[in-house]
C-alpha positions in Angstrom: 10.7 8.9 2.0 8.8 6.1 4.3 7.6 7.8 7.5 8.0 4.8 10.1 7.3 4.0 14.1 7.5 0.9 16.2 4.1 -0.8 16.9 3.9 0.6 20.1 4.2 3.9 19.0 0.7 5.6 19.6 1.0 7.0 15.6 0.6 3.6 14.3 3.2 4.0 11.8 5.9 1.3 11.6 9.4 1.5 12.0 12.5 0.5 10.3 13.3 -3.2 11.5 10.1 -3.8 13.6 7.6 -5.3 11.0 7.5 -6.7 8.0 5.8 -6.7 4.4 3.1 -9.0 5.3 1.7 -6.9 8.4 2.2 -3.6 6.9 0.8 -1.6 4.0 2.1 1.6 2.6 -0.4 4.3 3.1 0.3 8.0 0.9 -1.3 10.7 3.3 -4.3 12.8 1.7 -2.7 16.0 3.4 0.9 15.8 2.5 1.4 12.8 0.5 4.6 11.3 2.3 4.5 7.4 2.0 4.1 5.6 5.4 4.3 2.1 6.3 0.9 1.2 8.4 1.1 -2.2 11.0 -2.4 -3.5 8.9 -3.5 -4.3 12.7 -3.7 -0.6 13.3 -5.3 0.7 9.8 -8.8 1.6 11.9 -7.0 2.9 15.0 -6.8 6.7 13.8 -3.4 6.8 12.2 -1.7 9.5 11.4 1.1 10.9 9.3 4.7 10.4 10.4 5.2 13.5 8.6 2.7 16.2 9.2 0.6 14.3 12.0 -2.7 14.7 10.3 -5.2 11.4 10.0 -3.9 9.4 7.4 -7.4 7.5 6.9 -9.7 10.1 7.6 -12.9 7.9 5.8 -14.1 10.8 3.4 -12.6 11.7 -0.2 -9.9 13.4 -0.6 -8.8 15.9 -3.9 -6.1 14.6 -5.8 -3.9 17.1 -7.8 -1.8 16.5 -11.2 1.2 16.9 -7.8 0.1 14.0 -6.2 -2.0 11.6 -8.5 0.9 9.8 -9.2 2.3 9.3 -5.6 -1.1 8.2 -4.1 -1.6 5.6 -7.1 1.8 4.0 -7.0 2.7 4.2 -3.1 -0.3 3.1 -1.5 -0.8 -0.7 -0.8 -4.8 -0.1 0.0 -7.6 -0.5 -2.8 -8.3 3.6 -3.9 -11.0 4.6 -6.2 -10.7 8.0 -7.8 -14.0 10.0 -9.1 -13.1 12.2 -12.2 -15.9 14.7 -11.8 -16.1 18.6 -12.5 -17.7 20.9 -10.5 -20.4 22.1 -13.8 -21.0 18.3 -14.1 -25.0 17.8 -12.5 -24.7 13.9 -12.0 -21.4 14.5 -10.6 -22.8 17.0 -7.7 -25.5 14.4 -7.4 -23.5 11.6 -6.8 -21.1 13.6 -4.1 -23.4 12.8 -0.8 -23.3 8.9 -1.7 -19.5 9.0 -2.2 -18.9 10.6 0.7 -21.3 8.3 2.8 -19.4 5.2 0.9 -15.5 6.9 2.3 -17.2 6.7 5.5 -18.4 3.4 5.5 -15.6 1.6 3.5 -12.5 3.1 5.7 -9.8 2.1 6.6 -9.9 -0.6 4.1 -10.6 1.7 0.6 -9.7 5.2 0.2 -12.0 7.2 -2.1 -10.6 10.4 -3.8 -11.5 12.7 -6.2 -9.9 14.3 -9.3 -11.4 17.7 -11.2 -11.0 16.5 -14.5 -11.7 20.3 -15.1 -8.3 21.3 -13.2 -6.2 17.9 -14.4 -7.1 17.9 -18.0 -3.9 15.8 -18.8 -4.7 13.2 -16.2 -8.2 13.1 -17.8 -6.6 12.7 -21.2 -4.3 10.0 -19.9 -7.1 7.8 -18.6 -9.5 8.3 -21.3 -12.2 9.8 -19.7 -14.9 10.6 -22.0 -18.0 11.2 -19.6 -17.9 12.4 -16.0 -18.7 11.3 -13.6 -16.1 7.9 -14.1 -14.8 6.2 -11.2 -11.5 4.0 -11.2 -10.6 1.5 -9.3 -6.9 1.3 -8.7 -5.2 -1.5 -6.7 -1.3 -1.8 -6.2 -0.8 0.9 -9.2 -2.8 -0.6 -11.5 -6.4 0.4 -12.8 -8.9 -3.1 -12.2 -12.3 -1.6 -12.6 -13.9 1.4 -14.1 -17.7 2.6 -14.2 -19.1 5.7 -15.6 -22.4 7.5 -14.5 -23.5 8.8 -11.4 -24.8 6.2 -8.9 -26.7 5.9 -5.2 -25.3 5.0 -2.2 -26.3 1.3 -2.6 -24.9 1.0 -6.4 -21.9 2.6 -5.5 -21.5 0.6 -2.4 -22.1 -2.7 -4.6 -19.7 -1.7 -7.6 -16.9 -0.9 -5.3 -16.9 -3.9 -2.8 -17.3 -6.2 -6.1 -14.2 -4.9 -8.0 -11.6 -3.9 -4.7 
């Protein structure tokens, strides 16, 4: 179920009958992963969930779970890019300070999350990841880009602005 709230509401969420498609963007929160409909005018205004109230764009990555991979790639309207890592993997822990630092710097606009291809074996499978650490691009449910190898902040920057 949609979380909504009028514009002027200080959550940011819309409501029912007060915008439309074209100002609004469906946002799945990291905490509880309820769908909510966003006014795009508001997206770096601290939004939170209609649901459990918690920042719904908190600008660092967020785990994903075989629960809720599904609902954040097909109900969220904003460009996400998922890193399949496991927590053994060297380049992977290497990587994990510039992926954070790029969340920060590319929110609201991209979401970064993360997936432990360890725990989510069958996700893994499904995507065909061979090597770790791979990041995917996903936009409007559909993968557009993917890299493998650990990168620095600048690299990883440059990939994801190029393919979102």
């Amino acid at each position: 179920m949609d979380s909504h709230a009028a514009a002027g509401d200080p959550s940011g969420v819309a409501s029912a009958g007060t915008s439309t498609r074209d100002d609004s963007v469906r946002v799945t929160c990291p905490h509880c992963a309820t769908a909510n409909r966003v006014l795009r005018a508001r997206l770096a205004e601290g939004v939170r969930c209609g649901q459990c109230k918690q920042p719904l764009l908190p600008g660092e990555p967020f785990e994903l779970t075989a629960g809720t991979f599904d609902r954040h790639i097909a109900a969220t309207d904003l460009p996400l890019v998922v890193d399949f890592w496991a927590p053994w993997c060297g380049p992977c822990r290497m990587m994990a300070p510039a992926y954070e630092q790029a969340a920060a710097r590319l929110a609201p606009g991209v979401r970064l999350a993360k997936l432990n291809s360890d725990d989510e074996q069958e996700i893994a499978a499904r995507f065909g990841i061979r090597g770790i650490p791979t990041l995917i691009a996903f936009r409007n449910g559909r993968e557009i880009a993917r890299q493998s190898g650990a990168m620095d902040l600048p690299h990883l920057l440059d990939w994801i602005r190029s393919k979102v």
